[in-house]
C-alpha positions, 0 to 999 in steps of 0.5 A: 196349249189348249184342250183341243190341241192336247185331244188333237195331239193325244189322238196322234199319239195313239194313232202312231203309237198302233203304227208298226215302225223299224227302229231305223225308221224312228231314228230317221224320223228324230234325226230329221227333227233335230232331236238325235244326231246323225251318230244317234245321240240327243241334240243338246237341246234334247240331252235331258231325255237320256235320263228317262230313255235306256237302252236295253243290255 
């Protein structure tokens, strides 16, 4: 990946991340990405991101 696309992609980032989204919203917008299920549960081409995202107690 070159360095224009990492700048293209870190301006994305914080451009969403300073967004206000509902949490239905994001788990439609991962769901269409084929990243969760429609049960909320990560694909299993995604399954090693259940080690770094918890869900809180």
């Amino acid at each position: 990946m070159g360095s224009n696309q990492i700048k293209l992609l870190l301006d994305l980032a914080k451009q969403i991340e300073s967004e206000p989204r509902k949490k239905a919203e994001i788990v439609e917008t991962l769901t269409a990405a084929k990243i969760l299920t429609p049960k909320g549960k990560f694909t299993s081409h995604y399954s090693n991101l259940r080690k770094v995202v918890a869900t809180p107690k």
